[in-house]
N, C-alpha and C positions, 0 to 999 in steps of 0.2 A: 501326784502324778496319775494321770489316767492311761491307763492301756487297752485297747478292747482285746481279753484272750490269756496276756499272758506279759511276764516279764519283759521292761526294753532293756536291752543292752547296749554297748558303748559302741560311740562311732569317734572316730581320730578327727582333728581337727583337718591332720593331710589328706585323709580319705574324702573328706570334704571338698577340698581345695581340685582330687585328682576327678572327681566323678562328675564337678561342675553343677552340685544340685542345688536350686534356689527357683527355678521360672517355675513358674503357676499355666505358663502354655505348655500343654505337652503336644508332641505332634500325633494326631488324631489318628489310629486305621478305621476302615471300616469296621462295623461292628458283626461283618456275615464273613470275616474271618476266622476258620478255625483255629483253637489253640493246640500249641508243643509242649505243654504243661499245664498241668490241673491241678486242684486240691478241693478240699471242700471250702468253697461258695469263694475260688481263687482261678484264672486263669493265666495263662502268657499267650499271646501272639506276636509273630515276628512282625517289625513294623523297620521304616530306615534307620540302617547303622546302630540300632539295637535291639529288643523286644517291650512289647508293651504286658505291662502289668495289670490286672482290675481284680481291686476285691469285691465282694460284695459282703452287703452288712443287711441281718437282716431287719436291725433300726436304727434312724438317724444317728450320721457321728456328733458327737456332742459336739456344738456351737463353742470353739475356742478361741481365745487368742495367738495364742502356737499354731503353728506349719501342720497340718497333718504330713506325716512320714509315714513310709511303707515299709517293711521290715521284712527281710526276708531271711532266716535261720539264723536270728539273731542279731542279721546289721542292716539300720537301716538304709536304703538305697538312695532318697530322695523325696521331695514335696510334690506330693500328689494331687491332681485335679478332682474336686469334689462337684458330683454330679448334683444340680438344683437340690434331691430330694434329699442328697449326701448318704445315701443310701450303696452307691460305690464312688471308688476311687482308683484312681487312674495314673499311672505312671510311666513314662519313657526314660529308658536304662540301656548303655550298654553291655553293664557288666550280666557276664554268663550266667552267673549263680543261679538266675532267676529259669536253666533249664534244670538245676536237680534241686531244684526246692521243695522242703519238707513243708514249709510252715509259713504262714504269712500273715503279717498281724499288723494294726494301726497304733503306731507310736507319736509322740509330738515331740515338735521341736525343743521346746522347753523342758522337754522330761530326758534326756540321753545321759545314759551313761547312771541317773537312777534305779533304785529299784522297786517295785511295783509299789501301787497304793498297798496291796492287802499289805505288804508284808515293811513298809514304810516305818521308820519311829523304832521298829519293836529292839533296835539292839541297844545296849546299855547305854546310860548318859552319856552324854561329851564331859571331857576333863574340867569346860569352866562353865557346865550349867549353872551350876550354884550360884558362880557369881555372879550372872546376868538374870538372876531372881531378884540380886538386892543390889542389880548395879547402881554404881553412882548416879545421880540427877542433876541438874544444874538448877539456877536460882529461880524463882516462878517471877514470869513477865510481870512488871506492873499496872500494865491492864490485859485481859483475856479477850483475845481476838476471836475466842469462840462464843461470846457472851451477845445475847441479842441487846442490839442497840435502841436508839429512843425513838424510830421509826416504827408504828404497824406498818405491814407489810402488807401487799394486795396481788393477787395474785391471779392469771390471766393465761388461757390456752390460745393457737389460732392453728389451724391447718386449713392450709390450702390445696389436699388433696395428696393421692396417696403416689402418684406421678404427676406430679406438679412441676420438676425443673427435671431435663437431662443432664447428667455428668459426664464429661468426654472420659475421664478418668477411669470411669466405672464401664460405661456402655449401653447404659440403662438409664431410665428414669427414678427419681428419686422422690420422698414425700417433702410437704416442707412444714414441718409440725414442733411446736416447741411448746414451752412454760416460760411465763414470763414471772417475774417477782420485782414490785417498782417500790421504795419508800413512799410509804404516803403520803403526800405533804410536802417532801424537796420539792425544793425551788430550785431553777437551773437546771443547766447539764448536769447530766452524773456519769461519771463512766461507768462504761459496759463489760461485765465478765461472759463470757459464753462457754457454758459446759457443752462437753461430746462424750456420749457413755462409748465404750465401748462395742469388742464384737460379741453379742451374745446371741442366744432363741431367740428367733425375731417373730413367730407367732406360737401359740397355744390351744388345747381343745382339740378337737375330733374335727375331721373333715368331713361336712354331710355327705357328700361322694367323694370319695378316696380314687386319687387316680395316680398312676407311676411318672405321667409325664405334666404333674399339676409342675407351675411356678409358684417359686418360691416365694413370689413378692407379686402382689398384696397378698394380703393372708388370705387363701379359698373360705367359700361359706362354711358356716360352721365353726370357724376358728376364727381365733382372735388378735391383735397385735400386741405385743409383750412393751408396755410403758416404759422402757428402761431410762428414758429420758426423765420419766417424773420420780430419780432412783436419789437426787441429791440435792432433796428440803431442807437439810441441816446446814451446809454451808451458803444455800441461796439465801437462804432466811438470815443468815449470820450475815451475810453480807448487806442484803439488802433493809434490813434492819437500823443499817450504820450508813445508808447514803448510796449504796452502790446500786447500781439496777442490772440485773442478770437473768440472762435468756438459757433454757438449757433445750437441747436439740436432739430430733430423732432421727439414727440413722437406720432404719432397721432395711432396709432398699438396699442399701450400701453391702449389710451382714448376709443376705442372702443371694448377692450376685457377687462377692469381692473374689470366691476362688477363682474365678474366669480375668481376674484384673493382672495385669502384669505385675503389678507391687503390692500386691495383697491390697489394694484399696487405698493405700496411704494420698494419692494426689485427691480420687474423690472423696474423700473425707475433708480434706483442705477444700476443693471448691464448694462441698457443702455450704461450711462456715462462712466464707465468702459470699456467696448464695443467698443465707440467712443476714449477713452486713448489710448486702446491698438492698436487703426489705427493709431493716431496720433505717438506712440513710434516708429510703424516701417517708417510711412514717415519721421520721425523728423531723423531716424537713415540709414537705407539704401535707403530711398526712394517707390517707386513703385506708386500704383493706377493712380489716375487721373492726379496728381500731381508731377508726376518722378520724381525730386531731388531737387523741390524747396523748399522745407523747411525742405532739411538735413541740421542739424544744429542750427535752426533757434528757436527753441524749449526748453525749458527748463523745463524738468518733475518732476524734484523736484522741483514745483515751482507754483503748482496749486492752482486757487482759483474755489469754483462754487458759481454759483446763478441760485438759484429754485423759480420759478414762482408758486404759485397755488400749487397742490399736486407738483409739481416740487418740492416747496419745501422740503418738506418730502423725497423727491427725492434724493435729495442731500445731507443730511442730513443721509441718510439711503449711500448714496456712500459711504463719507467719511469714517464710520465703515466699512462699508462694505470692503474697502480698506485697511484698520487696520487689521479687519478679517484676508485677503490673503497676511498680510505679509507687509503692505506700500509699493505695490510696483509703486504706484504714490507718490507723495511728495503734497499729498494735506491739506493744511496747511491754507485754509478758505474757512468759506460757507457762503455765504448771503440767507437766506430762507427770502423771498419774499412775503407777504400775502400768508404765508403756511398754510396746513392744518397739524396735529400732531394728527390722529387715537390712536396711540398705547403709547403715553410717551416715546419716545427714548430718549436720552442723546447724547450729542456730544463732548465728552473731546476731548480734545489732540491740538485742533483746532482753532482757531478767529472766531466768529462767531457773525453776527450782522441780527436780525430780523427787519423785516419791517413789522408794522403793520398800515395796510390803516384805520382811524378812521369811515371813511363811505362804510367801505366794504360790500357789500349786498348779498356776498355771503359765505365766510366763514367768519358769521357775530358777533360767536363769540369769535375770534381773537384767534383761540387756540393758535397759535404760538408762542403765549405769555410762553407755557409751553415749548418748548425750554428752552428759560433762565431761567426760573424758577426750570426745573431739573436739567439741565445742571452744575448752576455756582457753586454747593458745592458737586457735584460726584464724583469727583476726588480728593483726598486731594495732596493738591501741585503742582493741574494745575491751574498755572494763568495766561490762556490762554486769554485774551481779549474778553470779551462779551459785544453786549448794545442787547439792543431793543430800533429803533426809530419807532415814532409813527408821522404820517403824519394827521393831522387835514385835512377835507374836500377831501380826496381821496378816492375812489373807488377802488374798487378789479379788473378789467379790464381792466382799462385805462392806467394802466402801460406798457402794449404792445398796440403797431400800429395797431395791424391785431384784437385787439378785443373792438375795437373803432370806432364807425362810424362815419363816414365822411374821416376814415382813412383805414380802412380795403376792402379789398377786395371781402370778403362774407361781408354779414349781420351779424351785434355785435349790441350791446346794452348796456345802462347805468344798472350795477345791480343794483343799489341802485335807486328804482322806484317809485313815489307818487307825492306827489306835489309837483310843481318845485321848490317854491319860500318857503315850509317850511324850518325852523330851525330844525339843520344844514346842512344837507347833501342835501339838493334840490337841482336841478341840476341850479338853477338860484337864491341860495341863497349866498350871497355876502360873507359864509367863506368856500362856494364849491368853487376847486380847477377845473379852466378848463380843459379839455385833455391836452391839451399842456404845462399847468402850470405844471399840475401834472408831465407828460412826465418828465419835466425839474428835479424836485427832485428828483423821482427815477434817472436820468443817474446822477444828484451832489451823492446819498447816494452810488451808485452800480459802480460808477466808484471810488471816496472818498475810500470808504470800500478797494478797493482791490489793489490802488497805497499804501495804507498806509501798510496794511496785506501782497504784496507779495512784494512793491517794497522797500516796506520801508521809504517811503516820509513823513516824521515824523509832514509835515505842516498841517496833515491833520488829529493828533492828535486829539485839540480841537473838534471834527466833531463828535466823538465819544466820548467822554470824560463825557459827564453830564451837560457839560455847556452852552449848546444848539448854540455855534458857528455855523454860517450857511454861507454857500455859495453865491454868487452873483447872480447866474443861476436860483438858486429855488425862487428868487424872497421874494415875500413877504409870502410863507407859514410858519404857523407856525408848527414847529416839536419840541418833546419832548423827548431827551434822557436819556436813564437809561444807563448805566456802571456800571460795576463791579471792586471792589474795592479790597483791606488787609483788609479782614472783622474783624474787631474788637468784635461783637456781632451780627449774624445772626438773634436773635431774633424770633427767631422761637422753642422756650423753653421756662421755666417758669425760670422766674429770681431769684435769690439768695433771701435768707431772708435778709431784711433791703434795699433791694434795690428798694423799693416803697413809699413812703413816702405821706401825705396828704389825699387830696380830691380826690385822685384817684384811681384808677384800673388799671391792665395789664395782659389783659387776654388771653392764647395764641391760638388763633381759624385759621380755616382751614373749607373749604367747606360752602356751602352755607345751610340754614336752606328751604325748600319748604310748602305751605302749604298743600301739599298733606302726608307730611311723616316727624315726629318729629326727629328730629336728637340724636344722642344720645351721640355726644361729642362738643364740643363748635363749632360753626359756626361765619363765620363772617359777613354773612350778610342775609337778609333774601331775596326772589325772585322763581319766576315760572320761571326767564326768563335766560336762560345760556349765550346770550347772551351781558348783560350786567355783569358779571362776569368772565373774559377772564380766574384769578388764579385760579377759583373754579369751574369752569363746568366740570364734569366727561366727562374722552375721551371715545370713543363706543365701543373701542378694549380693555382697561383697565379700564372700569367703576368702578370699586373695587378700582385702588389704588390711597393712602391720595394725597388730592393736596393741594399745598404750604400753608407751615404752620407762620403766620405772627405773631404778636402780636397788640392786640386791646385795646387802650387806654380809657377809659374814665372816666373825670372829672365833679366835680359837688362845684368846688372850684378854688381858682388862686393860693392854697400854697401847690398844685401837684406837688412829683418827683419825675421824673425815673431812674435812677444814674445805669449807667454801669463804672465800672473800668476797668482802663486801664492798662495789665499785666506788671508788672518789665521787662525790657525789647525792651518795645514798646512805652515807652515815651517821649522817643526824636522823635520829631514830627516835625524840623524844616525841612528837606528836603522832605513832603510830600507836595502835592501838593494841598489836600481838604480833609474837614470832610464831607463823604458823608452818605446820605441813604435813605432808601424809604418810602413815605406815601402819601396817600387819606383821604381826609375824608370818615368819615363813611354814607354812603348814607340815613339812616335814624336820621339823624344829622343836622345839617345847613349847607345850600351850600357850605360855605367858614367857615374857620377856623384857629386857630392860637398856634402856642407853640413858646416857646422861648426855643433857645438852649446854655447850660455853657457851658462855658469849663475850667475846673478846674484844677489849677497845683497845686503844692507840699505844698504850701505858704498857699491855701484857694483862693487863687485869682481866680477869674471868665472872662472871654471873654464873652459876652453876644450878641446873633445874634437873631432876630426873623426869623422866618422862612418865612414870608410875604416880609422881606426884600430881600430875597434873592431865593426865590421858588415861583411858584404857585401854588407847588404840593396839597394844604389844598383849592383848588378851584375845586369843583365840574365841571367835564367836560362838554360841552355841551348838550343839550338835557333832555327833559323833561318826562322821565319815559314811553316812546312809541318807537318803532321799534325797541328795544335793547340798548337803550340810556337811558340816559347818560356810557358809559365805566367805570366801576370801577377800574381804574387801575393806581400800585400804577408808583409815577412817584420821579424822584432823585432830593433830596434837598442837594444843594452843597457850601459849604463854603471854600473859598477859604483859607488857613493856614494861608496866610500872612496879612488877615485881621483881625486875632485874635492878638489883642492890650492889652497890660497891661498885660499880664502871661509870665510865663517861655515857653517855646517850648522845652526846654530840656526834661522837667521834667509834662507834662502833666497827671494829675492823675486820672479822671473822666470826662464823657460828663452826661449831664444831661438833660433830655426834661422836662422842666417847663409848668405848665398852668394856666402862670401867666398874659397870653395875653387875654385870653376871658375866664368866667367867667363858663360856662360850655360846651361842648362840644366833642365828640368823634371822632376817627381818628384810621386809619393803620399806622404801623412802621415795619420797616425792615431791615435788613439787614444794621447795623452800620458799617463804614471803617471808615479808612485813606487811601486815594487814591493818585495814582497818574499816570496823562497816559504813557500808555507803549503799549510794545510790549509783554510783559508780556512773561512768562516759560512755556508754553504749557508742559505738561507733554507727553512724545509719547507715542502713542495711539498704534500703536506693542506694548510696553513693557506689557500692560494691560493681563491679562486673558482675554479670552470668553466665555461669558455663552450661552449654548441650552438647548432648549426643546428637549427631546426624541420625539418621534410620537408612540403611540402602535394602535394595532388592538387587539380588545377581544370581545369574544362571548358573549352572554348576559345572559347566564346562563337559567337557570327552578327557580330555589325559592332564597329568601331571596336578601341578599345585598353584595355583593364580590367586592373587593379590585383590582383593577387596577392599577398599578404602573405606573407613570412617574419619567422620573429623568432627574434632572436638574446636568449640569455638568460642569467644568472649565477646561479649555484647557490646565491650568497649575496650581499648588500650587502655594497661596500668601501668601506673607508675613505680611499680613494685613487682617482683617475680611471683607469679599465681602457679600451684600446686594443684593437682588432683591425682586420686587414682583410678584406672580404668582396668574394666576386665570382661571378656566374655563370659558368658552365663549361659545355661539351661542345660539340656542334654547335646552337644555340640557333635556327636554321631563320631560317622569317618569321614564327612565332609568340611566341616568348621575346624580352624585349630584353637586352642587352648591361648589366648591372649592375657598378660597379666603387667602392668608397668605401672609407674607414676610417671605424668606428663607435667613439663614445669616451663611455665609461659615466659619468657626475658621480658623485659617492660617495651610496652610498643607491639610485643607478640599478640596477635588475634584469633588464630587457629595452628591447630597442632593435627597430624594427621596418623591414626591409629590401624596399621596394617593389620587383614584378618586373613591367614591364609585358609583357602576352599581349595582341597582335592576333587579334582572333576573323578567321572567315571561314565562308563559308555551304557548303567545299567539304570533300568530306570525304576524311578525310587518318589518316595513323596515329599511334597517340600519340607524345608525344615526350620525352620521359626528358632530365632536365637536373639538373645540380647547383647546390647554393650552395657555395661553398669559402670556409672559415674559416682564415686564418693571419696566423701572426708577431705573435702576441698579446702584451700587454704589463702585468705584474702581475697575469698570469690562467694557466691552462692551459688545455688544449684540451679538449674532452671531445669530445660526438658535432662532428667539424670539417666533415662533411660533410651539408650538408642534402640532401635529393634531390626536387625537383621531377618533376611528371609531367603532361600536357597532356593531358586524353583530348579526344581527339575526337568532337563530339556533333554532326555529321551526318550525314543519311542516305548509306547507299547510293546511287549513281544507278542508272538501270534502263538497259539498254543496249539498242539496237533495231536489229538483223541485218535486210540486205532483200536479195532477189533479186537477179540479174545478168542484164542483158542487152544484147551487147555484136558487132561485128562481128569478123573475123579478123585485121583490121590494125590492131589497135589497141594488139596488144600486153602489156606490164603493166596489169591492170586493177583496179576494187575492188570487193568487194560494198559494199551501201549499209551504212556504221556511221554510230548517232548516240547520244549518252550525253545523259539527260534532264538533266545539269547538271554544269559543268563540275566535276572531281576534282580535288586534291591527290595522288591517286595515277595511279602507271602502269597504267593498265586495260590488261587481256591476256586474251587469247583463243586458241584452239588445237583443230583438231581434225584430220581427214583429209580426203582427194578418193577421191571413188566416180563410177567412171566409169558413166556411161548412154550415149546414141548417139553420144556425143565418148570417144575415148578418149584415155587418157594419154598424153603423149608425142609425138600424132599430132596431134591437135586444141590438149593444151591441157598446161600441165603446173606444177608446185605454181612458186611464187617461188621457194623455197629448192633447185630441183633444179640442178644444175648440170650436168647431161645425159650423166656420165661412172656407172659402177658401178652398183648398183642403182636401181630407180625412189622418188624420193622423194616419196610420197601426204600428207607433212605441209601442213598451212594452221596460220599465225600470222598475230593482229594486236596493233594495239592502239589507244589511245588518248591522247596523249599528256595528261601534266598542264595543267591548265587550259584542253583543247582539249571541245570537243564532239563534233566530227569527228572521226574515222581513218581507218584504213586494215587491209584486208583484203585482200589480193592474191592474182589469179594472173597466168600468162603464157598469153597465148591466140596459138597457132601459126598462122600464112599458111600456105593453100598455095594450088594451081593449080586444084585440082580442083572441078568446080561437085555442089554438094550442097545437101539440104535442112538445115532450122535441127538442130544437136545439141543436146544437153545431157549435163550433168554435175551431181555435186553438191558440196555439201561442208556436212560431218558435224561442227558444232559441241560439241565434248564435254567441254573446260576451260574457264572462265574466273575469271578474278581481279581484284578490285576492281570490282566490276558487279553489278547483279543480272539474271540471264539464266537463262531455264529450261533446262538441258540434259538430254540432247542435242536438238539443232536443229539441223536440215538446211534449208540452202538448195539452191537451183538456179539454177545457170550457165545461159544458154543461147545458146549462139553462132551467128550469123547469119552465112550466107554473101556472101562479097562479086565471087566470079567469075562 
């Protein structure tokens, strides 16, 4: 976890949901507004329908994959705008807090609810370190997907400059720079893998002139650009060694403009990719660029796989649709998202997809990627496209590339995951942390594995993926834990039939996590402040509103507990499956480890009886003892092989049963019930799908009352099937925007749906207000434009502001000139000029508010006007003395102001009365 400053602490998942934080636009004030609150190198200014935040840093925030969050005594408020040099940051809030704030620190999304780096690791083991020292292992592959093949390998830069293509996505121009790796010698097409590193440092070194309002992109003189593209030889090499040919890509354009992106970047990362395809279509076809006609030919485009790094992932991820979107007109047909991050809940039908989630990732730390597969494997009915998530014990989020490693990189990198070396797990000198180069080696076994199997077809490499946790020779001794997707039998993500419970137990179907900040109001599965130990159930920033994955929760207080799913007519000959698969944890507020025994029942009454102990460790509490995001609550696949179920029919299998008849009481997750067996599985094509958008409107904000704004959501084509999404407004939505939250569900033949937003007018005039509609977790659909984007202008006048005279005695002190605003504002009215002495002088008679009577004389005058007031305030301090004299005067020289209409410059006059 990184902090700059000092501990994060916890935010509710409903806090989340009530504050509406997740947009990366904040609505701008001027920046010659004075602040209602200070702190050191912190300010607020009032801005519409709530106040603006900026801290300032006095050096760059570190280049994350996480949200930057702003924290204010303790809770964070929201995702802040990161200035080019990220040097401050910037937030729009309407909560108050932000007027008696003590303290204001930068936190990240990924780290809530943990606690700090320093203090990370240091409390005592978790109850089953030990055994995920010597966990079980599965059988080693018979051949090593990480072993280089009988190819040399050749390998090949090309850029085309460092703004070479713009991204609508982004707003900006982008570089178009990669590494190429080709076998020597194939003959033919060969498919194409394309890496996308992540968001990191996108340059290095000193700036020969340093300036506050340098861009971030291209790197100024002096400095250099950070390679992170050239960060992943081991698996290009593994790959391309064995036939494949693979392009890895530089976004570093991308990493330096994405806080100003509405999605954090995720679409222009996708048209990168794209970007990068369509250079490759025309070299692969007629040739030209750097590369004149060596690899016509050589290419195979219907035949793509990608791997996304970091937001890369989401990258990728967002391609793939994206690609679907314009038609297929790549043939990409797998992604490997890579310790991703997943803002918004996309979906990825049509596709193979296999997630990597690093168990000691320290920066997107709580694993969203996990929601991938979790939306993903039942959005489509009748894509049985291949999904796992593997989970890598003892990896970090960095070290999967060379260039963000040190001792391997070229800039300066770092371990994320920072504290004590030697605590359990994830210390960097704790005996189940994986070295850089251990690690190195599983990533190219799962990234190279994944995509001979998904594009080439090498079916050895099945088991790899399958659930059975087969592992490779190359990764050594790590332990990794696969989940695959299965013939779901019983999703479990429902309430079960009547009679289908039986005993000492319960089966309750819960979703999300319960906080103690905010009572849940539909069953929850577990309780926690901390997102990062809950990968299913932490709210994403861009769709905080919608449900996540809904399981079923076991618990007994007896051994003569059953849970009895039947098995349809039809689907009981079960002898050519491969496993009874599916998924569970124990319940964290439970005993570490745990135990069920599972029937399996044919036509006769006859039972097959498996404990789950025998054959899973998924009821073993993961490592880690309730500090830095740990232990992981995640559920992991418990798998039985068919051919070990003895004494039943296989023709005629009637029911599976989870018994707890193993330990005496106890509670647990379950999931997702199959019959599995690995494949290649029916991808449903992702063309054929509809796409759903969001409209974008612009509307005035009205003088009174509450009016209707219309968005609509639409499908690119009639289905024949009922399509699902969720929709919601997003960002700081003020006093104007209301709070929108539904699932919309299309009838067959349905083409658009219409999403009412109510806007409160007001007669005050205010700055526009910039808000989204967020599309996700759609169902028999893809995503297309997912983000709608609303905009409020404000159609009031200015008020006119009216400055008067001072006249005032010696003892009085601080004083005001008269202000008065012809109608109260939605903005901070400010004003500013100097003091001009006349027969009073400075210092003597009279001297500015803000002097504090030490160093030079300070002649400044500020006011303002507070929102919704009429009145303000203009000050100065008018000095006592002894001496008797006639009336002075002075002035003051009105020469700024902001949010008013006031002719300037305008000079008033002080005139002070003597009182001895």
């Amino acid at each position: 976890m990184r902090v700059i400053g000092r501990t994060a602490r916890s935010l509710s998942l409903g806090m989340v949901a009530l504050l509406g934080v997740g947009t990366l636009t904040a609505t701008a004030a001027p920046p010659t507004l004075p602040s209602v609150a200070k702190g050191n190198q912190w300010d607020v200014r009032p801005v519409t329908g709530g106040y603006q935040l900026t801290l300032h840093l006095d050096t760059p925030a570190p280049m994350r994959a996480s949200l930057p969050l702003l924290e204010v005594d303790g809770k964070p408020l929201g995702v802040a705008k990161q200035s080019p040099d990220r040097k401050s940051l910037t937030l729009v809030s309407a909560d108050p807090a932000m007027l008696q704030a003590h303290d204001v620190r930068l936190v990240w999304s990924g780290d809530l609810g943990k606690q700090s780096g320093l203090s990370r690791g240091i409390a005592a083991a978790g109850p089953t370190d030990a055994y995920w020292l010597k966990a079980r292992r599965g059988p080693l592959l018979p051949v090593d997907p990480g072993a280089v093949g009988k190819y040399k390998v050749d390998t090949a830069e090309y850029n085309l400059g460092n703004e070479a293509v713009f991204l609508p996505g982004l707003g900006h121009r982008s570089e178009l720079l990669g590494k190429v790796y080709s076998p020597r010698g194939a003959s033919g097409p060969r498919p194409l893998v394309v890496f996308l590193h992540g968001r990191h440092e996108v340059c290095y070194g000193d700036p020969t002139h340093p300036s506050d309002d340098a861009r971030p992109w291209p790197c100024p003189p002096g400095m250099k650009a950070i390679p992170s593209y050239r960060g992943y030889d081991g698996p290009a090499t593994a790959l391309a060694s064995n036939g494949y040919q693979v392009v890895s890509i530089s976004a570093n354009a991308i990493n330096a403009w994405d806080s100003d992106a509405y999605d954090a970047g995720a679409q222009a990362r996708a048209e990168l990719i794209l970007d990068h395809l369509a250079l490759w279509r025309k070299w692969s076809t007629i040739g030209g660029g750097p590369f004149g006609t060596r690899y016509v030919g050589k290419i195979d485009l219907r035949n793509v796989g990608l791997m996304g790094h970091s937001r890369g992932g989401e990258g990728v991820a967002r391609a793939a649709v994206l690609n679907a979107d314009r038609g297929g007109q790549y043939g990409i047909r797998a992604v490997l998202p890579l310790a991703p991050t997943d803002f918004a809940r996309a979906t990825v039908p049509g596709v193979a997809m296999s997630v990597v989630l690093p168990y000691c990732d320290g920066d997107v730390s709580d694993l969203q990627g996990q929601k991938f597969y979790d939306d993903t494997r039942y959005s489509v009915g009748g894509d049985t496209a291949p999904r796992s998530t593997v989970t890598v014990m003892g990896a970090n989020h960095n070290f999967f590339n060379t260039e963000w490693t040190p001792g391997q990189s070229v800039a300066p990198s770092n371990d994320d995951w920072f504290g004590d070396e030697k605590a359990s797990p994830c210390g960097a000198k704790y005996p189940g942390r994986l070295t850089p180069k251990e690690q190195q080696a599983v990533g190219t076994a799962y990234v190279a594995g994944f995509f001979r199997l998904q594009l080439g077809h090498e079916k050895q490499f099945l088991p790899q993926f399958d659930g059975s946790d087969s592992r490779a020779a190359s990764a050594g001794n790590a332990v990794v834990r696969v989940v695959s997707q299965g013939r779901v039998l019983n999703p479990l993500d429902r309430a079960l039939p009547a009679g289908a419970v039986a005993g000492k137990v319960s089966a309750t179907v819960c979703a999300g996590v319960t906080t103690t900040a905010l009572r849940a109001s539909t069953p929850t599965c577990m309780s926690t402040d901390d997102w990062s130990n809950a990968p299913h159930w932490g709210a994403a920033w861009f769709a905080a509103k919608t449900p996540t994955t809904a399981v079923t929760k076991l618990k007994w207080s007896g051994t003569n507990g059953v849970v009895r799913v039947n098995v349809p007519a039809g689907e009981r000959d079960v002898r050519r499956v491969a496993a009874l698969t599916f998924r569970a944890a124990p319940d964290p507020a439970g005993a570490p480890k745990t135990d069920l025994s599972v029937h399996v029942v044919d036509g006769h009454g006859r039972a097959a009886v498996v404990p789950v102990s025998a054959v899973s460790d998924a009821l073993v509490r993961m490592p880690g003892s309730n500090d830095g995001g740990l232990p992981k609550n995640l559920l992991r696949t418990v798998r039985i092989p068919v051919s070990s179920l003895k004494g039943i029919d296989l023709r005629d299998v009637r029911a599976v049963e989870l018994r707890t008849d193993r330990v005496a009481s106890g509670s647990a997750y379950v999931s997702d019930l199959a019959f599995s067996s690995p494949g290649l599985g029916l991808p449903v094509p992702a063309t054929l799908l509809p796409k759903l958008s969001a409209s974008s409107v612009t509307v005035k904000e009205g003088d009174k009352g509450t009016h209707a704004v219309d968005f609509w959501v639409t499908m690119s084509r009639p289905s024949i099937r009922p399509v699902s999404v969720y929709v919601e407004t997003n960002g700081e939505l003020g006093e104007s925007v209301g709070d929108v939250s539904q699932q919309l569900v299309f009838k067959p033949g349905q083409m658009r749906q219409k999403v009412t937003v109510p806007i409160t007018g007001n007669t005050r005039d205010s700055y526009d207000l910039p808000f989204s509609l967020v599309l996700s977790a759609p169902h028999d659909a893809l995503l297309n434009e997912s983000f709608g984007h609303g905009l409020v202008l404000d159609d009031d006048p200015t008020p006119t502001l009216t400055l008067s005279n001072l006249t005032t005695v010696e003892k009085t002190g601080l004083v005001n000139f008269g202000v008065k605003l012809s109608a109260p504002s939605d903005k901070y009215v400010s004003f500013s000029g100097v003091l001009k002495d006349g027969t009073a002088v400075i210092r003597k008679d009279y001297t500015s508010a803000n002097d504090e009577g030490t160093g030079p004389v300070d002649r400044s005058i500020d006011g303002y006007v507070e929102p919704g007031q009429t009145t303000g305030e203009l000050s100065v301090k008018i000095l006592d003395d002894k001496v008797k004299e006639p009336a002075e005067t002075f002035s003051a020289v009105v020469q700024q102001v902001d949010g008013a209409e006031l002719k300037v410059p305008m000079t008033l006059t002080g005139t002070i009365i003597d009182n001895d």
